[in-house]
N, C-alpha and C positions, 0 to 999 in steps of 0.2 A: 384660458383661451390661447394665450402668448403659447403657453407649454406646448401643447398640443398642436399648435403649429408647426413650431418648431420641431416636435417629436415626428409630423410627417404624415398626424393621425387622416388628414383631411385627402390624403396622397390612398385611393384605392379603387378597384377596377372599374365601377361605373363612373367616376366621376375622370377618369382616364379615358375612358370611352368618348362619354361627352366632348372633354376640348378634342381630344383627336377629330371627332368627328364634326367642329366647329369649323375647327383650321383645314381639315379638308375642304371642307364646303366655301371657305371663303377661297382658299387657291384655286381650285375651280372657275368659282366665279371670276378671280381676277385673270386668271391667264385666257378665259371668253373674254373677257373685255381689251384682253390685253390683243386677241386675235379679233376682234370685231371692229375696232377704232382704228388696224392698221390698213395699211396699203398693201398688204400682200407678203412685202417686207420689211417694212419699218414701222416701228410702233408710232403710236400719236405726237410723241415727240421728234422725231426726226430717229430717233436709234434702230442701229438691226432690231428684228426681233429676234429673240433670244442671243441676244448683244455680244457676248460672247464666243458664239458658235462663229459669228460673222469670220474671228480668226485661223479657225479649223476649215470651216468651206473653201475659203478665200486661199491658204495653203496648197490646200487637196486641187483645188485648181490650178494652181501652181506645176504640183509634181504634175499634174497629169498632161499637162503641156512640155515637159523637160526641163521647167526653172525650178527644182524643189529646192535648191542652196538659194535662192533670191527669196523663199519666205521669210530666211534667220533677216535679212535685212530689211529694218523699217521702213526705207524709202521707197522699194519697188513693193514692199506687203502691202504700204498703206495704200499706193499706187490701183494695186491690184481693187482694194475694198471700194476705192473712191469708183472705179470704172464697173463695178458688181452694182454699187447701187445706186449708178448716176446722179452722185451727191458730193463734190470737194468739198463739202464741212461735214462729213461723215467721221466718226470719232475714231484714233485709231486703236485697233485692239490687235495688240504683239503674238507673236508665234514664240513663246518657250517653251516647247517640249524635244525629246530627242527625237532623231530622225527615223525611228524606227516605228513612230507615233503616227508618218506623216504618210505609212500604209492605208490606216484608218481615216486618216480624211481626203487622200483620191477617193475610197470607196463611198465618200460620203459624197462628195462632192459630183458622184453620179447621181445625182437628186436635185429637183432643183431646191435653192435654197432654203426655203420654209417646209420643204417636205423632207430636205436632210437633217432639219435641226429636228424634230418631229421625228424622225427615224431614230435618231441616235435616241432621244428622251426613252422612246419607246424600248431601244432593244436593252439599255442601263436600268431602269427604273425596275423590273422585273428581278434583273441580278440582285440589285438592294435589298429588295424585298425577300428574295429567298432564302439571301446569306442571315436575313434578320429571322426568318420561320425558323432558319439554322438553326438559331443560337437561342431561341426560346419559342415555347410552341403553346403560349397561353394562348388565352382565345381573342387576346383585343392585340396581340401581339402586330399581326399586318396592319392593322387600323391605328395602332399608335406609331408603328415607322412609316404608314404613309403621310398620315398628321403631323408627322414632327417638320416644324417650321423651313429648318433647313434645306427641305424640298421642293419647296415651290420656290425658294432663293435659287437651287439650283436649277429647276426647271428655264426659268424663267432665264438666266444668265445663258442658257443653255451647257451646261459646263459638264464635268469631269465626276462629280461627286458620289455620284449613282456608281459608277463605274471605281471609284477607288474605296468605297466603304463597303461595295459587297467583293473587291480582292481583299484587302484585309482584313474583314470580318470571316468572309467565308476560311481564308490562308488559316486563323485562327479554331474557327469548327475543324479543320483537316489534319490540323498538327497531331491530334492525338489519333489519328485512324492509320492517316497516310502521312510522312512526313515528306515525298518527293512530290504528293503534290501541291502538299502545301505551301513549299517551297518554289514550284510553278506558278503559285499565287502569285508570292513575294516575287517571285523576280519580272512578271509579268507589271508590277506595282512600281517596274523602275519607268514607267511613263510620267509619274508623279517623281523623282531621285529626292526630293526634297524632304519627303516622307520617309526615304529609306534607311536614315542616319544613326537610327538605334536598334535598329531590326537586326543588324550581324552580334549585336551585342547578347539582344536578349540570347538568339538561336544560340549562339556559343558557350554563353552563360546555362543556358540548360540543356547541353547536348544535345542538341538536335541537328547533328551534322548532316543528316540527310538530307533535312529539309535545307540545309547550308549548302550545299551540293546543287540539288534541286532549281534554287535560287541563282546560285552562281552561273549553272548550264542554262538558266533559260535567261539571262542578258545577256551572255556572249550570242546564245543564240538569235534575240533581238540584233543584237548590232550586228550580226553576219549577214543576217536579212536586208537589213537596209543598205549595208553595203554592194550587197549583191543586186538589190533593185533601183537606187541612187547614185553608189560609186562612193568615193571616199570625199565629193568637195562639201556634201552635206555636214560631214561633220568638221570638216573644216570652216564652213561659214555660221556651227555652233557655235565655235568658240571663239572667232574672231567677231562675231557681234556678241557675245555673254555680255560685254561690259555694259552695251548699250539698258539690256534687263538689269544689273547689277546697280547700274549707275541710277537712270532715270526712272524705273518702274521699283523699287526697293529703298536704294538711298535717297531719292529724292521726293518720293511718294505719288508719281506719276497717275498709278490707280488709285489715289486715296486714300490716308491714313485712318479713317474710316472705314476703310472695309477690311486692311490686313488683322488680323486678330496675332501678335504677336508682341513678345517682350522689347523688338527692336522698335517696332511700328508705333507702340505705345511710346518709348522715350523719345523716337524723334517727335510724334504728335506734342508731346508737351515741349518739343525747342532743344532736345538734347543735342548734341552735333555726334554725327556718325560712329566717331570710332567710341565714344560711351555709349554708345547704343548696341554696337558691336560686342564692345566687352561685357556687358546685363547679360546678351542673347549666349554668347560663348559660357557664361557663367552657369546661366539656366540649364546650356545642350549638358556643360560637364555633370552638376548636379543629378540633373536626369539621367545620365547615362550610367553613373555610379546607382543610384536606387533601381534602373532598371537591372542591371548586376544582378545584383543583392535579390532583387526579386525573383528575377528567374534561376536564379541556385536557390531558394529558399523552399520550402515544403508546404509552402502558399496555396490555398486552391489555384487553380488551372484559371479560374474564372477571374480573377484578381490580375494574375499573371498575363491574360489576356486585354482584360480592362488598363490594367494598367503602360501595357506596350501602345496601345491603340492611341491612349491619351496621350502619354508622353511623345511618340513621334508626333503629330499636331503640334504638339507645345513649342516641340525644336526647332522648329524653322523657323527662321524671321520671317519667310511669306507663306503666308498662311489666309488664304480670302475666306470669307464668312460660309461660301457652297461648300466649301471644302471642310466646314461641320457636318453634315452628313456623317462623316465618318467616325464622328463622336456617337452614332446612333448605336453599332455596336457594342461600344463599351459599357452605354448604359442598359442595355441587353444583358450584357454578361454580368455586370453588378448586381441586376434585378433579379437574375438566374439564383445567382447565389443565397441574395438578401428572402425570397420564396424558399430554396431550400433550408439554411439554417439562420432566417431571424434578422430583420433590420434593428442597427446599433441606430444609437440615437443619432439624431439629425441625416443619416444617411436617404433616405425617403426624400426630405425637404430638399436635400443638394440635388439628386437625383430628377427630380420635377423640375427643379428650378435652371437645372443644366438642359432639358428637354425643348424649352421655352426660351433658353437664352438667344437663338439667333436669330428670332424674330425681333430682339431687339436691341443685339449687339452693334449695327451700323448705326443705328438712327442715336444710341446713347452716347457712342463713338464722336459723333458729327456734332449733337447739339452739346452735348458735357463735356468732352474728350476724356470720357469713359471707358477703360478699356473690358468692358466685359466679356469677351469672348476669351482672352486669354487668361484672365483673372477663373473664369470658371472651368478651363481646363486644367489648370494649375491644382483649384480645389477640387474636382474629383480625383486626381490622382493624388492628392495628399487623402482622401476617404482612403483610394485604395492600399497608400503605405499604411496608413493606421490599421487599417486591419490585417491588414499581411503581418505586421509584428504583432497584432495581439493574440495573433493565431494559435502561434504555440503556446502561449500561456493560455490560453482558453482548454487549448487538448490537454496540456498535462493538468489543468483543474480537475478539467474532466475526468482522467485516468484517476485521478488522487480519489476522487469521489467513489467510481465505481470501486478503486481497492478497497476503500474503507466500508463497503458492505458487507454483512453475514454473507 
């Protein structure tokens, strides 16, 4: 029974159907309920809904009056949320994104608040789903990216996640057709920068200068944009409040050590003090960055090489929030692609399940264990994926040996 478990046997299409189609149905139900119990704008408890959007809305309101440098600042953003939702004990939720970002939320911010957060789910959720048909086109394929847990955590946040799992996933599908635009992907993926830390690696490592090109022309052309529609004090009031994110929302765990899924977030959770938390995470980014190399110079399927960039960027960053697994949905796309074309090794099925499920219960094992599972199971797919990336060769040249040795 143990064996077979663990071999992954119990892991196949209909019973992949089934949770997918349990875990849609309860997100469903919670985010009715979660619209049913509120005021319009705030959930039962007193928070925005879609708690996170509140920071985007709130921003876009901002630009669209001429204060868009006062969103990098805490005191007039939170200002702003507190008079949005006529609540001084309204929670505050920070503006870190570039300013080229804070296009997208004037445009949203033409909505009112509960039908902007709703528009954005609306116009991202689709992108997700299609970069995921992309990358595999079985039949429970939509129904198990819409089931995967990480969805409704993003929905619900109102967040990003929709949005940066189907640029990098899709970036991924494009590389081998198109490389400029997949490269338009990635560089459109600098709204997330934090994501972007091993991405010049792989691209260089497997010459894909195009798509390096690609990339590089569509952030200058991001930051031209904002300059031209902002002026240059946005980006000055980037960097002269960074410290404030750096310090309090990161080093001090302002969002909850609970929710970051990272190697930093894990050792402050357990009482490390910053600069050994600092050194783990720089330890991890080099690590990764080296097997990413190696990966993409290697003769590795395509599929591996993409699994494996997807995960590793995740891994890299010290912030890393739990919606922003979504974008681990790809990779196990690509893994799956593979493991259907030539054969699951053992236990790769089981990690693969077990990494599908994980963010439904990475926060809650975080908070009551100080567990860190969401980094721990990005860690171990992408150790699936080096193990098979080196066993690759040895498996062709068995191969080859075998077929020589025929009449």
């Amino acid at each position: 029974m143990l064996k077979k478990f663990l071999a992954g046997d119990w892991v196949h299409e209909g019973r992949i159907r089934a949770f997918s189609i349990v875990c849609l149905a309860l997100s469903i139900v919670a985010l009715a309920a979660l619209l049913i119990t509120s005021d319009g704008m705030r959930d039962y408890s007193g928070r925005p809904l879609g708690t996170d959007f509140s920071n985007v809305w709130s921003a876009g309101q901002m630009a669209r009056s001429g204060r868009a440098a006062e969103a990098f600042d805490p005191k007039p953003h939170h200002a702003e949320q507190q008079a949005i939702f006529k609540d001084d004990a309204i929670p505050f939720y920070g503006w870190h994104y570039p300013p080229f970002f804070l296009i997208i939320a004037a445009l949203l911010a033409l909505f009112p608040y509960t039908i902007g957060w709703l528009v954005w789910m609306a116009a991202t959720l689709p992108l997700y789903v299609y970069a995921m048909r992309s990358i595999i086109t079985e039949k429970t394929a939509v129904l198990a990216a819409l089931g995967f847990p990480a969805v409704f955590i993003n929905f619900a946040h109102g967040q990003n996640g929709f949005l940066t799992a189907a640029l990098a996933g899709g970036a991924m599908v494009l590389l081998r057709r198109s490389e400029w635009l997949a490269g338009i992907l990635l560089g459109l993926l600098a709204y997330k920068p934090q994501f972007g830390l091993l991405i010049p690696i792989a691209l260089a490592a497997g010459g894909y200068w195009r798509a390096f090109a690609g990339a590089t022309a569509t952030v200058l052309g991001l930051v031209a944009v904002s300059l031209a529609v902002f002026g240059t004090e946005v980006w000055f009031a980037l960097f002269e409040h960074s410290a404030f994110t750096r310090k309090v929302v990161l080093e001090a765990g302002g969002t909850g050590w609970e929710k970051i899924q990272s190697v930093f977030s894990a050792l402050r959770m357990w009482g490390a003090p910053v600069s050994m938390a600092y050194a783990a995470q720089a330890a991890v980014v080099l690590a990764l960055a080296c097997a990413v190399a190696w990966l993409w110079r290697s003769k590795a399927a395509f599929e591996l090489k993409a699994a494996g960039l997807l995960t590793a960027s995740l891994a890299a960053t010290p912030y890393l929030l739990d919606y922003d697994l979504v974008a681990l949905a790809p990779a196990i796309a690509f893994m799956t692609v593979l493991g259907l074309r030539e054969g699951f090794r053992p236990y790769e099925k089981l990690v693969l399940a077990l990494a599908w499920l994980a963010p439904m219960l990475a926060r809650s094992l975080a908070d009551a264990l100080l567990f860190p599972l969401g980094i721990l199971t990005l860690l171990t797919v992408f150790a699936l994926v080096m193990a098979r990336a080196v066993d690759q060769p040895k498996q062709a040249s068995l191969a080859n040996a075998q077929t020589a040795r025929k009449p």
